[in-house]
C-alpha positions as CSV (number, residue, x, y, z in Angstrom):
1,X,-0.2,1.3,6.0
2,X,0.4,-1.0,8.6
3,X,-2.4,-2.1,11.7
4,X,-4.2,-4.5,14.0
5,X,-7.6,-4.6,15.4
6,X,-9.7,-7.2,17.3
7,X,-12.9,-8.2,18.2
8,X,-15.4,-10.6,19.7
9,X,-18.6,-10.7,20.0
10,X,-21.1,-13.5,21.2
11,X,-24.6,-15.1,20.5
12,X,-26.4,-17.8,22.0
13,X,-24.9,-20.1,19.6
14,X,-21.5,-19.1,19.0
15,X,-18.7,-16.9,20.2
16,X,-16.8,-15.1,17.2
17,X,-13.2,-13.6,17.7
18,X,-11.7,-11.8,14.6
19,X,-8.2,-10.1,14.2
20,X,-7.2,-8.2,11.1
21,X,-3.9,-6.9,10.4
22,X,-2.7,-4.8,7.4
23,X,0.6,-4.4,6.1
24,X,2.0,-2.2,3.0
25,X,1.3,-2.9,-0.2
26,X,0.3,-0.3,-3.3
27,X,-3.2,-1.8,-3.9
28,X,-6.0,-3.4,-2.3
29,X,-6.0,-7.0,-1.3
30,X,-8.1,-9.1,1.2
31,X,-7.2,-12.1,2.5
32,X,-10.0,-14.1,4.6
33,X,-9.1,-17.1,6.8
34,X,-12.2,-18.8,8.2
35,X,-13.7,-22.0,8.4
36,X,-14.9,-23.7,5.2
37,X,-18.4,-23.5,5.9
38,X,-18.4,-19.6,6.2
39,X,-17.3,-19.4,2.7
40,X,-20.6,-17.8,1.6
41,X,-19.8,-15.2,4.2
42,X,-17.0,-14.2,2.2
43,X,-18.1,-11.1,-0.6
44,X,-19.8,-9.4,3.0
45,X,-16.4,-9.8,4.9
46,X,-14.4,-7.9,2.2
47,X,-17.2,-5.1,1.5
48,X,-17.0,-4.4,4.9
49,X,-13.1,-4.4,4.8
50,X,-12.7,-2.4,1.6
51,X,-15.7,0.4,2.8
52,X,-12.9,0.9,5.6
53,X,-9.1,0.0,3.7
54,X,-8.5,0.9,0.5
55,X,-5.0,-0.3,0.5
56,X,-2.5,-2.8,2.0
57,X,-2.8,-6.3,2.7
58,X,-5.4,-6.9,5.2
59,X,-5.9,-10.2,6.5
60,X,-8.9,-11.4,8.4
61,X,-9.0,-14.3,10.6
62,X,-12.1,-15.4,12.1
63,X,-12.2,-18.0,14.8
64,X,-15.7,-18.9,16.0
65,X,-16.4,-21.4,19.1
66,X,-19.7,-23.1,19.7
67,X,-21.9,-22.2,22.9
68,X,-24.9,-24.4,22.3
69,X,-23.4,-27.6,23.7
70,X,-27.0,-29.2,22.9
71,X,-26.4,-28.7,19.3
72,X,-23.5,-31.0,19.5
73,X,-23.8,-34.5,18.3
74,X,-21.4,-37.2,16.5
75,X,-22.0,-37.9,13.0
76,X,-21.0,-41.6,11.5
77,X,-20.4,-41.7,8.0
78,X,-21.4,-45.5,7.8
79,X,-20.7,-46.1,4.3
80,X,-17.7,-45.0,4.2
81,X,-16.6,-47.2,7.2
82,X,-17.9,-50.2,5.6
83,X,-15.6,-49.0,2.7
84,X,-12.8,-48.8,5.2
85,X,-13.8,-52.6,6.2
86,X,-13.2,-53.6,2.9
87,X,-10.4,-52.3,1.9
88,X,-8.7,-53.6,4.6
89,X,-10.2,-57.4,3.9
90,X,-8.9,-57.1,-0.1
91,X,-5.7,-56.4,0.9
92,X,-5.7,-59.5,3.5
93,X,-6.8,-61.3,0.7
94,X,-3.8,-59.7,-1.7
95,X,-0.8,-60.4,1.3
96,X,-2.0,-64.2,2.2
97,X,-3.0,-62.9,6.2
98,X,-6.5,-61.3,7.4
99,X,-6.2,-57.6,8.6
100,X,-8.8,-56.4,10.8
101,X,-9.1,-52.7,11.4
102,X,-9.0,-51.5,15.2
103,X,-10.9,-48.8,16.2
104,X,-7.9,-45.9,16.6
105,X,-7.8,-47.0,12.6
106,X,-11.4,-45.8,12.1
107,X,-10.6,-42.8,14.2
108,X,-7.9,-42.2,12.0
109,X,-9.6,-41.7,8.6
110,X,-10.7,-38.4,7.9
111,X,-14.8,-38.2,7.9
112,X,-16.1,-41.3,8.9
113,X,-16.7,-39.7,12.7
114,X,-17.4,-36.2,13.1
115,X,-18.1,-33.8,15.5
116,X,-21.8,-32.1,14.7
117,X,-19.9,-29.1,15.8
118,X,-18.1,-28.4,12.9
119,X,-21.7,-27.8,11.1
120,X,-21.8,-24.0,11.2
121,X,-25.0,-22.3,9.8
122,X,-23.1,-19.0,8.0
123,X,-26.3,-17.1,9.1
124,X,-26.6,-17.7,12.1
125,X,-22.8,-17.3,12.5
126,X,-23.0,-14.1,11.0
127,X,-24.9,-12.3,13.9
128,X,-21.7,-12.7,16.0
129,X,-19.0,-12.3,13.0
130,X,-20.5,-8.9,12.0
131,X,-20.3,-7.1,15.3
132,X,-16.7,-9.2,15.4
133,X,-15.6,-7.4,13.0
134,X,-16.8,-3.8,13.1
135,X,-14.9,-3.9,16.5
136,X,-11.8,-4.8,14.9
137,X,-12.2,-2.9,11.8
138,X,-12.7,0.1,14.4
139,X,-9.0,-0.6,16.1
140,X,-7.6,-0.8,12.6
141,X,-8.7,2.4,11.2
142,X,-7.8,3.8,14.7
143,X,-4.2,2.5,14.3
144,X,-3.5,3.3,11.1
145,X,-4.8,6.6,11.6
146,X,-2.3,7.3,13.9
147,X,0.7,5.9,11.7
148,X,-1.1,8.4,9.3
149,X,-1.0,11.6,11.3
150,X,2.6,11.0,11.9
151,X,3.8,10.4,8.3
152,X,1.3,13.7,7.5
153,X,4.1,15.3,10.0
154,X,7.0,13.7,8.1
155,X,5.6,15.0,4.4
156,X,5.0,18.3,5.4
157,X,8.8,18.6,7.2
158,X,9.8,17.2,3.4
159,X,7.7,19.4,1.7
160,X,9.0,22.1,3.4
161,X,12.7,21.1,2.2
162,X,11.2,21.0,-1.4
163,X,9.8,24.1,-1.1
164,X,13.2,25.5,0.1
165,X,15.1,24.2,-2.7
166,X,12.8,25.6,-5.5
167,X,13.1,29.2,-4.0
168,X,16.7,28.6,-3.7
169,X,16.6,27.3,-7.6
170,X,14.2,30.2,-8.3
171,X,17.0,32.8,-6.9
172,X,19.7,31.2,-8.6
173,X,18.0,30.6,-12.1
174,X,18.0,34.2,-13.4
175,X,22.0,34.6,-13.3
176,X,22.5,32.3,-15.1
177,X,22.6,33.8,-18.6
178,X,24.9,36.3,-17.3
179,X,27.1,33.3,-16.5
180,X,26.8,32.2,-20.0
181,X,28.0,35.3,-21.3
182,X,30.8,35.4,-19.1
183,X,31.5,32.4,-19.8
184,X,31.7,32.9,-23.4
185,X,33.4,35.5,-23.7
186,X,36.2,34.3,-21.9
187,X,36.1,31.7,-24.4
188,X,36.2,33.9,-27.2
189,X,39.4,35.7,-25.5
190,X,41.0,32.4,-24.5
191,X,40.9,31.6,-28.2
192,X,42.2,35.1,-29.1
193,X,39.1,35.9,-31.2
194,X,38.6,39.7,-30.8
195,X,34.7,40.3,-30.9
196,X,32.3,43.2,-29.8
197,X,30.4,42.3,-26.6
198,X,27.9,44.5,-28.7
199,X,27.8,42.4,-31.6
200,X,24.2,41.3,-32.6
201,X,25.7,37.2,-33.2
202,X,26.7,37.4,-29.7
203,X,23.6,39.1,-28.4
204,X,21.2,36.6,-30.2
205,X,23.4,33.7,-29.2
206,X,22.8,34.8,-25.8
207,X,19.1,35.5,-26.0
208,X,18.8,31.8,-27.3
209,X,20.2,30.4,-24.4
210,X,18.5,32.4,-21.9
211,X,15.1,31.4,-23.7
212,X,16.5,27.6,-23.2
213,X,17.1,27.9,-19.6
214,X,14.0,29.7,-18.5
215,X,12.5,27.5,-15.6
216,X,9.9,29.8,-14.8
217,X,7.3,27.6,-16.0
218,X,8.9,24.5,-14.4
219,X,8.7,26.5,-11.4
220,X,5.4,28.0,-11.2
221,X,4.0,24.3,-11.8
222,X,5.6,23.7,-8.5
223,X,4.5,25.6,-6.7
224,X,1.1,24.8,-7.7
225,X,2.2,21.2,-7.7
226,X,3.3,21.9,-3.3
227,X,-0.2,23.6,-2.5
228,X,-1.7,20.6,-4.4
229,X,0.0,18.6,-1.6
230,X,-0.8,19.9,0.8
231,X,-4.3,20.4,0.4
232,X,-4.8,16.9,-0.2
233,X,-2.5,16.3,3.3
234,X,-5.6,17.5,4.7
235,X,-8.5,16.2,2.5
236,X,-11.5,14.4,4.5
237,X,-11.2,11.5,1.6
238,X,-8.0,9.0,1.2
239,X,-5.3,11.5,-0.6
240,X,-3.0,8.4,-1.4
241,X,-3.1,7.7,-5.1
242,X,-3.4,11.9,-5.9
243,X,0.1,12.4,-3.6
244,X,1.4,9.2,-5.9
245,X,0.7,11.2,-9.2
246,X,2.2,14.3,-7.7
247,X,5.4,13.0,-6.5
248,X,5.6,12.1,-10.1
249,X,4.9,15.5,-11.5
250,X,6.8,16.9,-8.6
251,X,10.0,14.6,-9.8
252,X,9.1,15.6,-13.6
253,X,9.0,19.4,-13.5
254,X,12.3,18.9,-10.9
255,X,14.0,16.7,-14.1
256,X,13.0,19.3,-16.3
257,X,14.3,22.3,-14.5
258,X,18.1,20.1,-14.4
259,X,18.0,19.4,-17.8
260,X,17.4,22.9,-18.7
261,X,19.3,25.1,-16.5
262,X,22.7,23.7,-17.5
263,X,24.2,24.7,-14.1
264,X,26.6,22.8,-11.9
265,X,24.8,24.7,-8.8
266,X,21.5,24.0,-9.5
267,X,22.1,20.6,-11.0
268,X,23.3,19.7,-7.2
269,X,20.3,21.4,-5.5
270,X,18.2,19.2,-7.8
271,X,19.9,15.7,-7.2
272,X,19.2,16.7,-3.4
273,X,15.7,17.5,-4.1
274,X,15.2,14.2,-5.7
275,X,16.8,12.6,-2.9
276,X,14.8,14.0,-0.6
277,X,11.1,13.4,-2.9
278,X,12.0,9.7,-3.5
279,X,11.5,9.6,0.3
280,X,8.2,10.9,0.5
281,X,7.6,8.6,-2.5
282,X,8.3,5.9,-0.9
283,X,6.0,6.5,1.8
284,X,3.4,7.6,-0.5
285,X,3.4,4.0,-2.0
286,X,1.9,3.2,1.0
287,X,-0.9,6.1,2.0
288,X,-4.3,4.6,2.3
């Protein structure tokens, strides 16, 4: 399911900002985008998004800003200056001329002046991530609540249409035996062949297919398979991966009842109700 939340919250040291977004995906996956030094942060940041999300892609960015001015200093790596020196006198030496650094070229290379700014205590930090992100996690579940409520609406409007094509299968099932004995007796009088409608072959021939095309059982299963559904439409805990194994029974006992009726009529009303459960399918893929 898809979402967005954000939050900020503040310290006296630093001011964190966090947005988190989720998009559709089967299972579970957390993606955290923060600076380096809040890497130890990282197995809390996920708890807390997985205690809330249990699928979709959620990604996290944190963005934290430092309100201690005081704190801030410049760090010189001296060392690795004097490196920078001497590097640049070897390869005078090497080309025939003297090179000599300017001061934009020690600016230039990465880490031999940083800001004391960018030295984040995770701690610390922490006391303004955590409230960050409970305030975004909040507008999160809150919007992808409200994508769920109206695919709830959507399932139960399909569910309906299922529902209505089982009874429909269910009134049309029992007739047809006595289509298959129509059926084949016109046969037998198309080829001429002159046999008692009382004959035991026929009767037993009959009462074998009947036996093969009983859906009853198919059907009962659905219906227990629909009140499943719905219950779990309206279960306190996440219903997504139990409406995932029941669209697959659902699509199962539907196969099964096309494969054994043997009817052009209710072979159509299936291929629409498998039209019309792939949808709700496809939506359960995504179902927190």
């Amino acid at each position: 399911m898809t979402g967005f939340g954000r939050g900020s919250a503040a310290t006296n040291a630093w001011q964190a900002t966090i947005e988190i977004s989720s998009v559709n995906r089967k299972q579970a996956e957390v993606v955290v985008q923060a600076p380096r030094e809040l890497s130890e942060l990282d197995a809390r940041i996920r708890k807390s998004v997985l205690g809330v999300v249990s699928r979709g892609r959620i990604q996290v960015a944190i963005n934290l800003d430092r309100l201690d001015s005081s704190a801030a200093v410049i760090r010189v790596d001296t060392a690795l200056a004097q490196a920078f020196a001497d590097a640049f006198v070897g390869l005078g030496k090497t080309i025939g001329h003297d090179l000599i650094p300017t001061a934009a070229d020690y600016l230039r290379q990465p880490g031999i002046i940083s800001l004391g700014s960018n030295e984040i205590d995770a701690e610390i930090a922490w006391a303004a991530i955590e409230p960050a992100l409970t305030d975004a996690l909040t507008q999160l579940a809150a919007m992808r609540e409200t994508e769920g409520a109206h695919l709830k609406a959507d399932f139960l409007t399909r569910l309906d249409t299922l529902i209505t094509f089982a009874r429909k299968i269910a009134m049309e099932a029992p007739g047809r035996p006595i289509r298959q004995r129509e059926l084949l007796t016109k046969r037998l009088r198309d080829a001429d062949l002159d046999l008692d409608l009382a004959d035991e072959r026929l009767a037993k021939e009959l009462a074998l297919f009947a036996d093969r095309c009983d859906v009853s059982e198919e059907l009962t299963r659905l219906d227990s398979h629909f009140a499943k559904f719905s219950e779990y439409l309206d279960a306190p805990e996440p219903p997504g991966r139990a409406l995932d194994f029941l669209c697959q029974e659902l699509f199962r006992e539907f196969n099964t009842i096309g494969s054994k009726a043997n009817d052009a009529s209710i072979a159509q009303t299936i291929v629409e109700a498998k039209t019309e459960l792939e949808k709700i399918r496809e939506q359960v893929q995504n179902v927190e």
